[in-house]
C-alpha positions in Angstrom: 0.0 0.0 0.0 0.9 3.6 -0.5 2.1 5.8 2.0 -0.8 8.5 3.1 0.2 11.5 2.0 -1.3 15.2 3.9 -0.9 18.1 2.4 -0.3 21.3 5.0 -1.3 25.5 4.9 0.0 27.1 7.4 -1.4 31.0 8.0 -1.0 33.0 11.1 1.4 34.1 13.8 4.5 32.5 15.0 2.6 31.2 17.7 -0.2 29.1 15.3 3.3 28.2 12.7 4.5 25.9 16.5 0.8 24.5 16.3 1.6 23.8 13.0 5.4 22.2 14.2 3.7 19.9 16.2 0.5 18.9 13.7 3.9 17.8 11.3 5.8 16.3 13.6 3.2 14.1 14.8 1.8 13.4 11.2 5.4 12.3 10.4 6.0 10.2 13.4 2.8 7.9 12.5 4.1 7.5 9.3 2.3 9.9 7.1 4.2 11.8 4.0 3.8 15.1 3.8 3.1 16.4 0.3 4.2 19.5 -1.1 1.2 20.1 -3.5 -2.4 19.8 -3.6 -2.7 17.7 -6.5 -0.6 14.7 -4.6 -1.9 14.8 -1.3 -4.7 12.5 -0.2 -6.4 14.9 2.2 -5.1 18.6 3.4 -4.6 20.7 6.9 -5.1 24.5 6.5 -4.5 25.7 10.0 -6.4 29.6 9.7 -5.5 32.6 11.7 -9.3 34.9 13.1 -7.6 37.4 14.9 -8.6 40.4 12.4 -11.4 40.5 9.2 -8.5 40.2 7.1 -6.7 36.9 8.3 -10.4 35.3 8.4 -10.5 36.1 4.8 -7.3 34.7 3.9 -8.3 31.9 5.7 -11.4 31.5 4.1 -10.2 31.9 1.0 -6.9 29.2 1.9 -10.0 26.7 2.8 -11.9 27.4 -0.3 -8.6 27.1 -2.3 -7.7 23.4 -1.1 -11.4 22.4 -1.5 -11.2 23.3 -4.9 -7.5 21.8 -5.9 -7.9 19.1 -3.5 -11.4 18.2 -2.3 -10.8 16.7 1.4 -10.0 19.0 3.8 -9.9 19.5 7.7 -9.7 23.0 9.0 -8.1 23.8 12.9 -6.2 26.8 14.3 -7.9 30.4 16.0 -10.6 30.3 13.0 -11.6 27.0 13.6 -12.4 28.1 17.3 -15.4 30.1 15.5 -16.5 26.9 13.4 -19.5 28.3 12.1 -17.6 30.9 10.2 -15.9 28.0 8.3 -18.9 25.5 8.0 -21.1 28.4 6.6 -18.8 29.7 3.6 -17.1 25.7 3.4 -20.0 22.8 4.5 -17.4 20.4 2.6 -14.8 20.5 4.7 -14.2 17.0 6.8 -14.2 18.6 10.2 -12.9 21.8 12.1 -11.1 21.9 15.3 -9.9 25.2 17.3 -6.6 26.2 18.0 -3.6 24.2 19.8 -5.8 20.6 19.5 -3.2 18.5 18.3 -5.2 15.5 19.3 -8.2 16.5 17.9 -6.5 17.5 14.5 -5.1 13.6 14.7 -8.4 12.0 15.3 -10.1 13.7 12.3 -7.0 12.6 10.5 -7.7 8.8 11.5 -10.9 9.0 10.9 -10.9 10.0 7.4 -7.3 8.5 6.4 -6.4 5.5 8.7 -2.5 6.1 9.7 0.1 3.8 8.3 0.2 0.2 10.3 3.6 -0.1 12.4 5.3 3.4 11.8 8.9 3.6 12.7 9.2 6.4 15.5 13.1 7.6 13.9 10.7 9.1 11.1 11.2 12.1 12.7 14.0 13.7 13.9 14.0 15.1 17.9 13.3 18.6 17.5 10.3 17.6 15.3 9.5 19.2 11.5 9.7 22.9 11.5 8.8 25.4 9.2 11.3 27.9 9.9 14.6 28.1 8.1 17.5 25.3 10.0 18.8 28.2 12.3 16.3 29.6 14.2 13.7 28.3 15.8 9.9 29.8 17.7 9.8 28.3 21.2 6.3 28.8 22.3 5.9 28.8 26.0 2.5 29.2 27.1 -1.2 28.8 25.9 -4.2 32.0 25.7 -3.9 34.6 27.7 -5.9 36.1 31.0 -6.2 39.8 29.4 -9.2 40.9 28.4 -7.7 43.7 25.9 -11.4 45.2 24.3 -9.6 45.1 20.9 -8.8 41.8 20.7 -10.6 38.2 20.6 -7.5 35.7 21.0 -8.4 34.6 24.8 -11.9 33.5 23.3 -10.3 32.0 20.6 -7.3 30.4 22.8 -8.3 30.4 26.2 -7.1 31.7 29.2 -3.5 31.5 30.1 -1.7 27.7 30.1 1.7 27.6 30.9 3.7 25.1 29.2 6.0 23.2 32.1 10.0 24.6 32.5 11.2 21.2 32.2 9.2 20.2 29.0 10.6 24.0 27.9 13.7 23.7 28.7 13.6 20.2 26.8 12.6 21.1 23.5 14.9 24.1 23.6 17.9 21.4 24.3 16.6 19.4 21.1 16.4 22.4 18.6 19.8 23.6 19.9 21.4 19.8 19.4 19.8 20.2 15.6 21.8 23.0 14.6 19.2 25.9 15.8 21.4 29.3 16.2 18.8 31.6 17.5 15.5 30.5 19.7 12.7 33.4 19.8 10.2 32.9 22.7 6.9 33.2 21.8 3.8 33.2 23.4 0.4 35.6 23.5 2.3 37.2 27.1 5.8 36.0 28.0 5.7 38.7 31.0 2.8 36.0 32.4 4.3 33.1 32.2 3.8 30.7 35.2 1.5 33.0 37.0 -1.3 30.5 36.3 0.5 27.8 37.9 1.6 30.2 40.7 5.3 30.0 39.2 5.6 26.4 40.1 8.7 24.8 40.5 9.6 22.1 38.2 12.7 20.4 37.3 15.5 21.6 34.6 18.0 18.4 34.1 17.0 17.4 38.0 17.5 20.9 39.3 14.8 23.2 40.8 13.9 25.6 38.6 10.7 27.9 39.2 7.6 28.2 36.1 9.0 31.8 35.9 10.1 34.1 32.9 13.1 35.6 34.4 14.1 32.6 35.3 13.4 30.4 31.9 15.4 33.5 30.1 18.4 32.8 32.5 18.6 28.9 31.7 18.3 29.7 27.9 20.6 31.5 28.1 23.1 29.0 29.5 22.2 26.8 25.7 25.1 28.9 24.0 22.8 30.1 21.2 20.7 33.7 20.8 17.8 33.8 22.7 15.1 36.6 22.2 12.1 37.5 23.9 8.8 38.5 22.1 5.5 39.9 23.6 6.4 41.3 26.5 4.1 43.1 29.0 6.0 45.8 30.3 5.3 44.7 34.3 7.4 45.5 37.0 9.3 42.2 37.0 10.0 42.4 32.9 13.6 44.9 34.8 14.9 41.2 35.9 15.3 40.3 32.6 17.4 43.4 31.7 20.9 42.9 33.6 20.9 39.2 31.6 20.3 41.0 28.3 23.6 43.4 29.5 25.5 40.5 30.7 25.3 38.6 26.8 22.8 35.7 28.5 19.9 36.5 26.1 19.7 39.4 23.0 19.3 43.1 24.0 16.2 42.9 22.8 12.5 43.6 23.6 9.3 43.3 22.0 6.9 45.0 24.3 3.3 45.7 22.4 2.7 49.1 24.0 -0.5 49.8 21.8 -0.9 53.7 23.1 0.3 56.5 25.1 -3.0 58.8 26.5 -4.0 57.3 29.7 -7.5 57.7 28.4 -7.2 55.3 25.4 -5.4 52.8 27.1 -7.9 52.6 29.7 -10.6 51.9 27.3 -8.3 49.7 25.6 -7.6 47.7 29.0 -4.3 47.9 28.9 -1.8 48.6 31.5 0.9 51.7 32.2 0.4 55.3 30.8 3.3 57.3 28.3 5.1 58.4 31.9 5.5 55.2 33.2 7.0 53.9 30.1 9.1 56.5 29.5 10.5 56.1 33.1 11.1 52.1 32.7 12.4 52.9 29.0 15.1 55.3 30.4 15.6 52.8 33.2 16.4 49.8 30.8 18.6 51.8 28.7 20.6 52.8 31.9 21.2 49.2 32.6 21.6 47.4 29.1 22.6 50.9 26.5 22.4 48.3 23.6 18.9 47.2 24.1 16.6 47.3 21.3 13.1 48.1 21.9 10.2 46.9 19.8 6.7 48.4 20.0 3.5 48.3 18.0 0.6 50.9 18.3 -3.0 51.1 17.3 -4.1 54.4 15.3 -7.6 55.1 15.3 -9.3 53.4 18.6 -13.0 54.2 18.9 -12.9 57.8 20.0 -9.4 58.5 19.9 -9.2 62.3 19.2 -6.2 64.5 17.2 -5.2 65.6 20.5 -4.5 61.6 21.9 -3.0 60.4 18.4 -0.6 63.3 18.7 0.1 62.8 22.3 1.2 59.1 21.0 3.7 60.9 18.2 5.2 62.4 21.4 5.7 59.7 23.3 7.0 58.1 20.2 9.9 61.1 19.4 10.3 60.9 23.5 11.0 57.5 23.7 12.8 56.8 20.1 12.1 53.4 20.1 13.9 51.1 17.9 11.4 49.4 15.8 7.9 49.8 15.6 4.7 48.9 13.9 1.6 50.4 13.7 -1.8 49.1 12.7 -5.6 50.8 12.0 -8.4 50.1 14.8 -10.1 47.2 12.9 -13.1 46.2 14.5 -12.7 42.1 14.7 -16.4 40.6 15.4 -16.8 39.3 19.0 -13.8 42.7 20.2 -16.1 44.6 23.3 -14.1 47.7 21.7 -16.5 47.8 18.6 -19.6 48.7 21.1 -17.6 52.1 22.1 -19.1 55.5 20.8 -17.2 57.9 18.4 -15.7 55.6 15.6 -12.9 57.2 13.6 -13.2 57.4 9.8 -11.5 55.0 8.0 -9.7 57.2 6.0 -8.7 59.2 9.3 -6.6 56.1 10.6 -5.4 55.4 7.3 -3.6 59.1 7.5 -2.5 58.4 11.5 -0.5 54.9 10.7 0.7 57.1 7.8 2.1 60.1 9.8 2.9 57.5 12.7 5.1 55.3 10.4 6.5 58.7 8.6 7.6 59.5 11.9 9.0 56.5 13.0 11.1 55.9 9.9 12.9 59.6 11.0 13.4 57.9 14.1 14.9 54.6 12.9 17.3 56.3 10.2 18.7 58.4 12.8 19.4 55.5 15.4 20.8 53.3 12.8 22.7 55.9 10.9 24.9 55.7 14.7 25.8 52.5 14.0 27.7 53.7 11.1 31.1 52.4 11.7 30.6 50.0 14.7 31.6 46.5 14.5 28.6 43.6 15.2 28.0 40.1 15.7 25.3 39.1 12.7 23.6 35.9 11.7 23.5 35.2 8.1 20.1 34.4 6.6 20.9 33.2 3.6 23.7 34.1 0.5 23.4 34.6 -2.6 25.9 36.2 -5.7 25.9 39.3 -4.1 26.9 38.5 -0.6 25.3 37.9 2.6 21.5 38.9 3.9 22.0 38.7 7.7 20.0 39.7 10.9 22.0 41.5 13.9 20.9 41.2 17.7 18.7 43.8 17.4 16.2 42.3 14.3 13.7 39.5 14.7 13.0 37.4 11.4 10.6 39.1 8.8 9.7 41.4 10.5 12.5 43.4 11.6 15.6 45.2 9.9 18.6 43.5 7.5 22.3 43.5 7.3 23.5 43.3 3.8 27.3 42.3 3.5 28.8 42.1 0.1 31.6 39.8 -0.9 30.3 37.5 2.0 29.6 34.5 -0.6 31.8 32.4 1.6 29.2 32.6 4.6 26.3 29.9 4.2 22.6 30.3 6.5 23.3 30.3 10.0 27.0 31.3 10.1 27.8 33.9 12.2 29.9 36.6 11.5 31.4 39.7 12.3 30.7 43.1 10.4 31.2 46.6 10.1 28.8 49.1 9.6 29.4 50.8 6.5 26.0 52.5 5.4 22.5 52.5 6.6 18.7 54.0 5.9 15.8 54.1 7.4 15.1 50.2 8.1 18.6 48.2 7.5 22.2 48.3 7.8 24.7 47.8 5.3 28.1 45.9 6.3 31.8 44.2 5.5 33.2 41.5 6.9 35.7 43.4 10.1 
């Protein structure tokens, strides 16, 4: 007999592409090929991203795609938590779980394409099948989320917050790093959070005590040898610990700390924590301890009733702090958010013009912090070669969707070499280098 062959789609954020990790490696552990076409594959697995009306169209649209080039599909992931999105537009597909149910994903599997009899387990390798590139890796720590942000939907999509054990961290970390991975980013929907749900719990690291805690998972990655970098990051009191291992070289000088506004006002209706002062004070703070951190943001324009006065009150706090990269996104008004029921909506076209002057203003900001790199030497991870030279990533850029290093005359380098460089050139988003 033939060897069942599944066919994957994988949409969404980092955190749904690990869902996706495990969905593979599991599929490939009972024995099932993975095909890299439609045509091929004996059923397909589009795991769909809800969060805003424009993932859930992609989504739709990824579904209605594989039912036409394919014809047996089963549908899972944060869309699939809203089922009757899916079975309304898509009443052929074979069945629809929500997010993070790899078991539930593997029963519909079985059920409509019986696994392989007597798989061999060394099918796959320890670290699983990823769909990142071989040198870095998404280590996702932790399940949902407790925050009830009025803008977003992803703890009814995901659940509340589920904290992932140190050991059973600290494990899979060990097995990407033994497979060649150079760079592990720490995912999750609040990394700041971690353990709080289990009351920071102490579990075991290699048989030593080690507590269900973020500064303290940080510290023990950071003893792997490899670049470790923290995303989503609430900016609460004991986010500080983390700085001094960031200046000692344990983990990146880096930060990704989703700050969303700066009036006091919006972020209240937003149900968010901290105000512009407060961050300001803990931004100055961090820079003190670790003057090489890098500071990622992103920033809603256009809240229900934000007025001229608040949006410019965020450009402020955005020329005060001079953060290093940022993104910026217009309110969009995801069904199910308790935002959309606020009065005063802003024009479409009115936060279409704020992201615009936000972004104009942040690029001002970015060309003038990386034009002072102009002439300092830096420790860079390639990303891939080609005639030209090297495309690399320094400490201070997370994969697509940060800054680049380009390096000509690197052809020598291969993906996931490390090398060192000096700054020759910038602009307003990357770095140009040669090898010091």
């Amino acid at each position: 007999m033939s060897t069942p062959k599944i066919g994957f789609v994988s949409l969404g954020c980092p955190k749904a592409l690990v869902d996706s990790e495990h969905i593979l490696s599991r599929l490939k552990a009972e024995g099932y090929a993975i095909s890299p076409d439609y045509h091929n594959a004996d059923m397909i697995v589009v795991n769909t991203c809800g969060f805003i009306d424009s993932a859930v169209e992609e989504s739709l649209d990824a579904i209605g795609e594989a039912l036409q080039e394919n014809g047996r599909v089963i549908v899972t992931g944060c869309l699939g938590a809203r089922g009757e999105i899916v079975k309304e537009q898509h009443p052929g597909v074979l069945a629809v779980t929500g997010p993070h149910a790899l078991e539930e994903v593997m029963q519909a599997v079985h059920a409509h394409l019986p696994k392989p009899h007597d798989p061999f387990l060394d099918l796959v390798p320890p670290q699983g099948i990823r769909l990142t590139p071989r040198h870095y890796a998404y280590l996702k720590i932790s399940e949902g989320c407790n925050h009830r942000c009025t803008f977003c939907i992803i703890p009814n999509l995901r659940g509340d917050l589920a904290s992932r054990p140190i050991g059973e961290v600290m494990k899979e970390a060990e097995a990407l790093v033994s497979s060649g991975v150079k760079e592990l980013l720490v995912i999750s929907q609040d990394t700041s959070a971690y353990g709080v749900d289990i009351k920071y719990r102490t579990g075991f690291v290699n048989g030593r005590p080690v507590r269900t805690r973020m500064t303290e998972l940080a510290n023990e990655l950071g003893n792997l040898g490899v670049w470790v970098r923290l995303h989503y990051v609430y900016p609460y009191p004991h986010v500080d610990e983390v700085i001094p291992l960031m200046a000692e070289g344990k983990i990146l000088p880096y930060l990704d700390v989703p700050l969303q506004h700066a009036s006091p006002r919006i972020l209240k209706l937003m149900k968010r924590p901290g105000n512009s002062e407060s961050n300001l004070e803990r931004i100055r703070a961090w820079r003190n301890i670790c003057p090489d951190i890098a500071i990622r943001s992103t920033f809603i324009a256009g809240f229900p009733g934000e007025t001229e006065f608040e949006f410019e009150s965020l450009l402020e706090f955005l020329e005060e702090a001079e953060l290093d990269r940022v993104g910026c996104f217009p309110y969009s008004a995801v069904e199910g958010a308790a935002a959309n029921a606020l009065p005063d909506p802003v024009p479409e076209e009115v936060k279409e013009e704020r992201v615009a002057r936000l972004m104009a203003l942040q690029e001002e900001i970015s060309a003038k912090k990386l034009k002072a790199k102009v002439g300092k030497s830096m420790k860079v991870l390639v990303e891939m070669v080609d005639e030209e030279g090297a495309v690399c990533r320094s400490p201070h850029d997370a994969p697509e969707i940060d800054g680049l290093v380009y390096v000509a005359g690197a052809s020598a380098l291969k993906a996931g070499d490390f090398a060192q460089v000096r700054i020759i050139d910038s602009d307003e988003h990357d770095l140009w280098g040669e090898l010091a």
